[in-house]
VEXDOKE-698395 format. One record per residue: residue in one letter; x, y, z of N, C-alpha, C in turn. Coordinates in steps of 0.2 Angstrom, whole numbers, padded with zeros to 4 digits, always signed. Example, Ala and Ser with C-alpha at 12.3 -4.5 7.8 and 13.67 -1.06 7.14 Angstrom:
% residues 2
a+0066-0028+0039+0062-0022+0039+0066-0016+0039/s+0064-0011+0035+0068-0005+0036+0064+0000+0039/
% end
This chain:
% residues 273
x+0388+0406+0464+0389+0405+0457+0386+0399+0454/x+0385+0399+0447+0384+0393+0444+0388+0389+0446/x+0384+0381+0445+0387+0376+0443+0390+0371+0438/x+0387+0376+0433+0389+0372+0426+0396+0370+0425/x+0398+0369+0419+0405+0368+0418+0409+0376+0416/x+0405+0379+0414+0408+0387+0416+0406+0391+0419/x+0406+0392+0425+0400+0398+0430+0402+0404+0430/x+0410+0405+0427+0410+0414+0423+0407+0415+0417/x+0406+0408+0413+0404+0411+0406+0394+0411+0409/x+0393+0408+0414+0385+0410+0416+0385+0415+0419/x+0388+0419+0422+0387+0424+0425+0385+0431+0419/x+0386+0428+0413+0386+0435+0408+0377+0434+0407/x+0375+0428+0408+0367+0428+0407+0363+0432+0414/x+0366+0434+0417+0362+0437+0423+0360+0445+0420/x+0355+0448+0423+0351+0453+0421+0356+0457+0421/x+0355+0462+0414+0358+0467+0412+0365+0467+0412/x+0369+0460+0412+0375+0459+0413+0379+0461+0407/x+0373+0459+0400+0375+0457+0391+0376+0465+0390/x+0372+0470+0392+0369+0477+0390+0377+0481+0394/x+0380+0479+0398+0387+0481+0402+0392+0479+0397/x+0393+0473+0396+0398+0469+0390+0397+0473+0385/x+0392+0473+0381+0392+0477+0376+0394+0485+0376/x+0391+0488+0382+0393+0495+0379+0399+0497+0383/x+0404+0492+0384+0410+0493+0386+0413+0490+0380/x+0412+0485+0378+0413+0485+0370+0416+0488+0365/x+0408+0493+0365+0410+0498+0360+0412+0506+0362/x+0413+0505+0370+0417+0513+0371+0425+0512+0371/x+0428+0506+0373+0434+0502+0371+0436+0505+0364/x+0430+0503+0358+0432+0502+0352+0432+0509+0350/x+0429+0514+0352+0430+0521+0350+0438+0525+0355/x+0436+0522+0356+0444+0526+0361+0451+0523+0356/x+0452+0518+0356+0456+0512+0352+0454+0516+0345/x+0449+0518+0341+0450+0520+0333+0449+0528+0335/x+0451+0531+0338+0454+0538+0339+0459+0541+0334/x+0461+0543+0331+0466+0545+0327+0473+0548+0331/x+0473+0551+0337+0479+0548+0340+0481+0544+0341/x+0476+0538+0341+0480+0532+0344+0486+0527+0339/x+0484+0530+0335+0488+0528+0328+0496+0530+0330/x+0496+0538+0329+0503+0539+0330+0508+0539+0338/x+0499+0540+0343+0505+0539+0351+0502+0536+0356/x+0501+0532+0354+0497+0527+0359+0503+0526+0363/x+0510+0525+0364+0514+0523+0369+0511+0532+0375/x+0510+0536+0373+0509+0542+0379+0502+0540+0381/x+0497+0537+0377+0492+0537+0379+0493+0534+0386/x+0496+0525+0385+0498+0521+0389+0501+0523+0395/x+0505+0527+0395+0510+0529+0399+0504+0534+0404/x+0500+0538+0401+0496+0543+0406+0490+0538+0409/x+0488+0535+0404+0483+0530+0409+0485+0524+0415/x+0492+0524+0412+0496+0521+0419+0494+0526+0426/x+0498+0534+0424+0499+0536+0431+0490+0535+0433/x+0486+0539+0428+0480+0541+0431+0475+0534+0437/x+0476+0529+0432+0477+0523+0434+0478+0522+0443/x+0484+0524+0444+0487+0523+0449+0487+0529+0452/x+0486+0536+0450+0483+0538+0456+0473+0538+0459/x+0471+0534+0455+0462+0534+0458+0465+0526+0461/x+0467+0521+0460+0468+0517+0466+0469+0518+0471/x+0476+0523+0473+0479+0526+0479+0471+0530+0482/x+0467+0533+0479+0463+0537+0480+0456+0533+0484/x+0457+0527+0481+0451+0523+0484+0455+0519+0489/x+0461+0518+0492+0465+0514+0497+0467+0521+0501/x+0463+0527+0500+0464+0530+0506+0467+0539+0504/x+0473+0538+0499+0477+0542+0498+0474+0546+0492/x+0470+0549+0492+0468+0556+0486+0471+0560+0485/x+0474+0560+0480+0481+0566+0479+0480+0569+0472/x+0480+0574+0471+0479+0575+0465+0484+0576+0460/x+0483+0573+0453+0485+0570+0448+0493+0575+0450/x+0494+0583+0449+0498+0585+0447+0506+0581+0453/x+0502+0581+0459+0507+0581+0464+0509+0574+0464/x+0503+0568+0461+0506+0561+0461+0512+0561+0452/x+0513+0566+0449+0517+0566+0443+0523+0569+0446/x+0523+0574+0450+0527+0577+0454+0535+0573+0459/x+0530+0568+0462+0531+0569+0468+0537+0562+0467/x+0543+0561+0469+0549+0559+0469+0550+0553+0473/x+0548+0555+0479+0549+0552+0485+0542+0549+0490/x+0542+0542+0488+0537+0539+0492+0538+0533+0498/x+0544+0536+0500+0545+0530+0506+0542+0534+0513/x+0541+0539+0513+0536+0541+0520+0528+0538+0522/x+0528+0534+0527+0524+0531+0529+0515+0536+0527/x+0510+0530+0526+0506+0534+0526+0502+0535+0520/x+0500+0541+0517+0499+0543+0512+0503+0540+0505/x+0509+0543+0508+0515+0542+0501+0516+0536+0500/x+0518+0533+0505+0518+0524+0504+0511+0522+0500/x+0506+0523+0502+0499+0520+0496+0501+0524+0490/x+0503+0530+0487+0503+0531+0482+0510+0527+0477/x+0514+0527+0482+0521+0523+0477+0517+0518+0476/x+0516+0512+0481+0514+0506+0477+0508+0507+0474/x+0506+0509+0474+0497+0509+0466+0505+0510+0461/x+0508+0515+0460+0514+0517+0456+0516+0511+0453/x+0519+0508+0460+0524+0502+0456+0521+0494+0454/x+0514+0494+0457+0510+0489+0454+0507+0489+0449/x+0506+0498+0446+0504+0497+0439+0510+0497+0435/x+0516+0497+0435+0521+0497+0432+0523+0490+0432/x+0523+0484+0436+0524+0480+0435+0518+0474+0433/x+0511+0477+0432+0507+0473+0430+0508+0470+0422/x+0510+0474+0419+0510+0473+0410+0517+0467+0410/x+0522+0467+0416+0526+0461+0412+0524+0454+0417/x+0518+0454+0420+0515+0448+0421+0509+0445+0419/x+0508+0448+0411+0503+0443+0408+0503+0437+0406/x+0510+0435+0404+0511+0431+0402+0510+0424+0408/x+0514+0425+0414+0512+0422+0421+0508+0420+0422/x+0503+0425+0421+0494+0425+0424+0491+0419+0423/x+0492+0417+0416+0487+0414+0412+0491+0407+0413/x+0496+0407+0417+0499+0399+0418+0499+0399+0427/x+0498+0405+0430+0499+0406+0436+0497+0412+0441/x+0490+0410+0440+0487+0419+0446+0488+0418+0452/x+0490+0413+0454+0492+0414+0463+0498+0415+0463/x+0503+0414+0459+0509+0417+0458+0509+0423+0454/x+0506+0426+0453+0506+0435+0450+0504+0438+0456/x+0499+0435+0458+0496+0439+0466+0499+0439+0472/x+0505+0433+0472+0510+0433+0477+0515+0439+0475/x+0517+0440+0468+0520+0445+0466+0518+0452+0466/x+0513+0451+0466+0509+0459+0466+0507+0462+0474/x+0507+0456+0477+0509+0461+0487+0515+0460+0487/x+0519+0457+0486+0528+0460+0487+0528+0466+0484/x+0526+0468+0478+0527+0475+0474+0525+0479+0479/x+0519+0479+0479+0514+0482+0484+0516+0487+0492/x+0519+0479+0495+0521+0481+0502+0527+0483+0503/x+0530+0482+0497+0539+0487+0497+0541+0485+0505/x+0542+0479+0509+0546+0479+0512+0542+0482+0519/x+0536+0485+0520+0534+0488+0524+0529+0483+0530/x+0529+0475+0528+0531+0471+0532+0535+0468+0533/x+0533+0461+0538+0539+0457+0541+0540+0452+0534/x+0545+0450+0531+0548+0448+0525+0542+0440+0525/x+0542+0437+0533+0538+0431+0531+0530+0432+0531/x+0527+0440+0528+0520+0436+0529+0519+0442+0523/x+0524+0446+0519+0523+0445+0512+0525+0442+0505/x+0519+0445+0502+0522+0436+0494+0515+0433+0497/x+0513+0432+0503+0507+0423+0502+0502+0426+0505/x+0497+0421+0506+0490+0423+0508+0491+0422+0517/x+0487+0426+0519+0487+0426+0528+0485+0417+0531/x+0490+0419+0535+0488+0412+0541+0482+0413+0542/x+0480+0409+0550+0474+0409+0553+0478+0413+0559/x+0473+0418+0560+0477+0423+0564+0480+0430+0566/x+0481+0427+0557+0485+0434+0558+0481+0440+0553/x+0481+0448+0557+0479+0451+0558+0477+0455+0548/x+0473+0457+0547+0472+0459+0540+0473+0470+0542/x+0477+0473+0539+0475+0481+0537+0472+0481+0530/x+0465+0482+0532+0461+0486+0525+0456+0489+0528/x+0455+0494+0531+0453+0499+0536+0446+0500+0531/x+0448+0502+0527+0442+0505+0521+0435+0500+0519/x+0437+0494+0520+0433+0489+0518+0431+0484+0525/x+0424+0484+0526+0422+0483+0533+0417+0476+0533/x+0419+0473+0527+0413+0467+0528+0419+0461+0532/x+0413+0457+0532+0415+0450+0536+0421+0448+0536/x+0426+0444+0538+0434+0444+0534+0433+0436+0534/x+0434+0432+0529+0433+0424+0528+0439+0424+0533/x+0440+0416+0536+0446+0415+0539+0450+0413+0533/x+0454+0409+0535+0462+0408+0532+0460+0400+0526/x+0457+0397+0530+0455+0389+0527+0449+0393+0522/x+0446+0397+0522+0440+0400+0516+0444+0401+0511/x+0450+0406+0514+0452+0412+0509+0456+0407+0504/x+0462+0400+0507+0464+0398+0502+0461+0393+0499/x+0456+0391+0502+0450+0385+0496+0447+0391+0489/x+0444+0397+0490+0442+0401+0487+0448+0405+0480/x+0454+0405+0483+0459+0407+0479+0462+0401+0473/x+0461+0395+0476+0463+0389+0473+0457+0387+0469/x+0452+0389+0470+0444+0388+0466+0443+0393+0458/x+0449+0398+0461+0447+0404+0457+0454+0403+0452/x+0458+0402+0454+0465+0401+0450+0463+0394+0446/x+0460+0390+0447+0459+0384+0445+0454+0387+0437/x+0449+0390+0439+0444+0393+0434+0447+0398+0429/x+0453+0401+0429+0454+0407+0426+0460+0402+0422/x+0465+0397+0425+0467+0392+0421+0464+0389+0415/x+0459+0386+0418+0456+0381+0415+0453+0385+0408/x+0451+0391+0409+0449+0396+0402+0441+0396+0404/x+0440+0399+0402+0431+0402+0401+0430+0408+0394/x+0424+0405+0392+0421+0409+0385+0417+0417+0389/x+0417+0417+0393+0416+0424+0399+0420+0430+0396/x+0417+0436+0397+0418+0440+0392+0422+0445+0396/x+0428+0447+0396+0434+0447+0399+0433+0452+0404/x+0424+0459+0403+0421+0461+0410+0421+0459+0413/x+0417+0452+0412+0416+0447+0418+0419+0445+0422/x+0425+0442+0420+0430+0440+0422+0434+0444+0428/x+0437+0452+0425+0438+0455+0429+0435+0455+0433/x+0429+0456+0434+0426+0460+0439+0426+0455+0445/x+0423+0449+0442+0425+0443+0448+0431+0443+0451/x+0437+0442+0446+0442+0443+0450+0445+0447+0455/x+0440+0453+0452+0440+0461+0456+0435+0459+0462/x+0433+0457+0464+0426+0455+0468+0430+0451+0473/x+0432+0444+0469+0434+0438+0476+0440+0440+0479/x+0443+0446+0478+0450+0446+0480+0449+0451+0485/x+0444+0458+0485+0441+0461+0490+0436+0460+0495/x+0434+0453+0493+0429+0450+0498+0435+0447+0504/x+0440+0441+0499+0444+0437+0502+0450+0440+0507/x+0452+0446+0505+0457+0450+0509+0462+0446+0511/x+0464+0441+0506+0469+0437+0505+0477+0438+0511/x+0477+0443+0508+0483+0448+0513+0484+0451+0517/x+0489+0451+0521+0488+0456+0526+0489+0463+0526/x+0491+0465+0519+0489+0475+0519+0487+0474+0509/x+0486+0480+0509+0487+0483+0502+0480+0477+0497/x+0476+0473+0498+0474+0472+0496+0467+0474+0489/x+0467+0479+0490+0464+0485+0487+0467+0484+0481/x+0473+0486+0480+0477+0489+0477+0479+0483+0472/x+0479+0479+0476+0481+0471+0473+0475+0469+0469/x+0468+0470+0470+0464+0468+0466+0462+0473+0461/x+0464+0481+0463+0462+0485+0456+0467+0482+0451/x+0473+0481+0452+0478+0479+0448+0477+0472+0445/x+0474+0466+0449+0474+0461+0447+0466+0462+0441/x+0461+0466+0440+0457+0469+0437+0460+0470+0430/x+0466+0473+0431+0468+0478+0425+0472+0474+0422/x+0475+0468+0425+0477+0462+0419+0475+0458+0416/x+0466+0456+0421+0463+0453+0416+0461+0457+0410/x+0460+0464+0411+0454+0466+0405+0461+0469+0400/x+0469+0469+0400+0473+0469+0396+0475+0463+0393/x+0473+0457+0397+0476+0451+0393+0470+0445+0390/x+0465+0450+0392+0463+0444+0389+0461+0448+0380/x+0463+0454+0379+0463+0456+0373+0458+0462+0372/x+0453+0465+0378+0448+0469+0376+0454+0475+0378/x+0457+0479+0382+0463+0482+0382+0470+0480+0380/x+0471+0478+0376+0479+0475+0374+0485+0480+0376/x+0482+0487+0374+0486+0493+0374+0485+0498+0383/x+0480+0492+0387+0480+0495+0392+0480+0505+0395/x+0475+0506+0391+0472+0515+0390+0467+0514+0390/x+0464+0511+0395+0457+0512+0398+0457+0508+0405/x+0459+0515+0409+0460+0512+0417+0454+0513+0422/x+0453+0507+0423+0443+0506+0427+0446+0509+0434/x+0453+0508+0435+0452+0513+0442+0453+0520+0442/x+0452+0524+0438+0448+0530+0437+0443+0530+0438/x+0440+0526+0432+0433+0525+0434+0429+0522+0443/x+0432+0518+0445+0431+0516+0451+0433+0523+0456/x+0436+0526+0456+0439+0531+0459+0436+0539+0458/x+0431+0539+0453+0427+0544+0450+0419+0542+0454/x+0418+0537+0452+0412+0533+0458+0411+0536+0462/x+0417+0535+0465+0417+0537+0474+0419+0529+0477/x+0421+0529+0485+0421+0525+0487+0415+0522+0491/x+0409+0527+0492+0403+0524+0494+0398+0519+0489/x+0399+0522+0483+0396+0517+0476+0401+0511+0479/x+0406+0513+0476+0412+0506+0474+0410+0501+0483/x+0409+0500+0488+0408+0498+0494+0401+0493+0494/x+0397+0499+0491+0389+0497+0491+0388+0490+0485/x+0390+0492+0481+0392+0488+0473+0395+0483+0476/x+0403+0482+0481+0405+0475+0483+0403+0471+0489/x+0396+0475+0491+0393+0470+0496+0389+0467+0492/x+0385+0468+0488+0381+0467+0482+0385+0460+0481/x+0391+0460+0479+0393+0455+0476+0393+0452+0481/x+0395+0452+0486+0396+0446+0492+0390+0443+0494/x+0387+0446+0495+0379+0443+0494+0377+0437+0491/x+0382+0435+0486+0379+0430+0481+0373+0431+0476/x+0369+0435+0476+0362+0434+0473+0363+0437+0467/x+0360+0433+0464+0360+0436+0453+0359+0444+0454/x+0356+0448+0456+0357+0454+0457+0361+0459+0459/x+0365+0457+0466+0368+0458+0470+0377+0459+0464/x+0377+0451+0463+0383+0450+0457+0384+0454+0453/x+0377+0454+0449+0377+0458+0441+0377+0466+0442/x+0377+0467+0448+0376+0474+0449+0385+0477+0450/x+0387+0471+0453+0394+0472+0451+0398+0474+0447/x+0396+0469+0445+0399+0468+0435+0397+0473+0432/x+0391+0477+0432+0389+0484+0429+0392+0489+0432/x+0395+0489+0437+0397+0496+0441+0406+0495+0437/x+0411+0489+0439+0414+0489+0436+0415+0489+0426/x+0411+0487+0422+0408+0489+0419+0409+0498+0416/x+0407+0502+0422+0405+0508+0421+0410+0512+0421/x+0414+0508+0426+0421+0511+0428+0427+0511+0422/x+0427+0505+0416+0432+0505+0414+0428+0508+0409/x+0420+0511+0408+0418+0515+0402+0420+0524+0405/x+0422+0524+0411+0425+0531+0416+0434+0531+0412/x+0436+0524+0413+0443+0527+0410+0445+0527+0405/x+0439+0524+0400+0439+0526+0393+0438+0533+0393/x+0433+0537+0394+0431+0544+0393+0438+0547+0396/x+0443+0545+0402+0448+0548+0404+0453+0549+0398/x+0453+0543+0396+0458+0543+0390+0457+0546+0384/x+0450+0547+0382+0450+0549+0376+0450+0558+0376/x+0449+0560+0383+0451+0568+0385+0459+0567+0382/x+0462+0562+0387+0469+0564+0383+0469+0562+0378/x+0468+0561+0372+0468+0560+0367+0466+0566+0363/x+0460+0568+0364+0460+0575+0363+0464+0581+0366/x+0468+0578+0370+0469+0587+0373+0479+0584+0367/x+0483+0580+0367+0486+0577+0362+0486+0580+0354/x+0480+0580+0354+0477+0582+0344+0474+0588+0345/x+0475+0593+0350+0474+0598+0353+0484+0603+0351/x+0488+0597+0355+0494+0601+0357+0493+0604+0365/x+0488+0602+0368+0489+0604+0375+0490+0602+0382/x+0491+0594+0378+0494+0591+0381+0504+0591+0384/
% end
């Protein structure tokens, strides 16, 4: 990354970075002047939650389709059901930690693998970042694993930048955050889950989603997870290309959950919803 005194608001000068910002911009802003959204934006919200939370579950392994994840009651059976509950309850608890965020991302992110792991580890090694040692579950993502002294100088470097504020265009933002948390694999499980979600609070609090109806893990989850892998080796790489390729892919993914949303929105102004 840069070294300037903002290296996320540099990262938007990197090629083709401006051309992603932009027409995420303006697919944000046609979804948001939709004429549903006037009268029920609270349904709108409520369905890009679930849809939300079933293409994360869907990229952490569990592909379920939408009807059965609206369905389904019971997610305490190991396995499958357990990644769908937590994508569930992580996007249900993201919206009352904005406030948090912006005074404390290492404490939202301790709070979003408790939500996450429900108990499904040993009580002392959820809530914090992994020792030196101890074992990571993220089967899905196969790059390098930093040790334990990487992961929390990297988290303290990133929590420090996101404090401090940057003029960085609140894609960018996310998608870093979205980036260092799935390189860092901070945790011992659910990490996935944790950085789609930490994604989806930057780009509602910093104001380009306020009303949170444009969910990028659909869009991330409509990619595939071969794109979505290939796009975050890219960023681990470090190289201006590498990065901004990232930022476009995520980028492309919350112009994916726009277009989800504005289906419903049509199908709503239809009655066939």
């Amino acid at each position: 990354m840069s070294t300037t005194a903002d290296p996320l608001a540099a990262l938007g000068s990197l090629p083709g970075v401006a051309d992603s910002v932009d027409s995420v911009r303006k697919a944000v802003d046609r979804v948001y002047g939709h004429r549903v959204m006037r009268r029920r934006s609270n349904e709108i919200t409520s369905e890009a939650a679930l849809r939300g939370a079933r293409g994360s579950a869907a990229l952490a392994g569990a592909d379920w389709e939408l009807e059965e994840v609206r369905r389904r009651s019971d997610f305490s059976v190991e396995g499958e059901p357990r990644t769908v509950g937590a994508a569930l309850r992580l996007t249900a608890e993201a919206g009352q930690l904005l406030s948090v965020w912006r005074q404390s991302p290492l404490r939202v992110l301790a709070r979003l693998h408790l939500v996450a792991a429900g108990g499904a580890r040993p009580d002392d090694a959820v809530g914090r970042p992994r020792l030196a040692g101890e074992p990571v579950e993220e089967p899905l993502i196969e790059l390098a694993l930093p040790d334990a002294d990487e992961v929390a100088g990297r988290l303290e470097g990133l929590a420090s930048l996101l404090i401090a504020g940057s003029e960085a265009p609140a894609l960018v933002t996310a998608a870093v955050v979205h980036g260092e948390l799935l390189a860092l694999r901070p945790f011992g499980s659910c990490n996935g889950l944790v950085a789609r979600t930490a994604e989806r609070i930057v780009l509602v609090g910093s104001g380009l989603d306020p009303k949170s109806i444009c969910p990028a893990e659909v869009g991330h989850a409509e990619l595939g997870r071969t794109a979505y892998l290939a796009a975050l080796e890219g960023y681990t790489s470090g190289t201006p290309d590498g990065v901004a390729a990232w930022i476009a892919h995520c980028g492309r993914a919350v112009e994916l959950g726009v277009r989800e949303s504005t289906a419903v929105c049509e199908a709503l102004q239809r009655g066939a919803a």
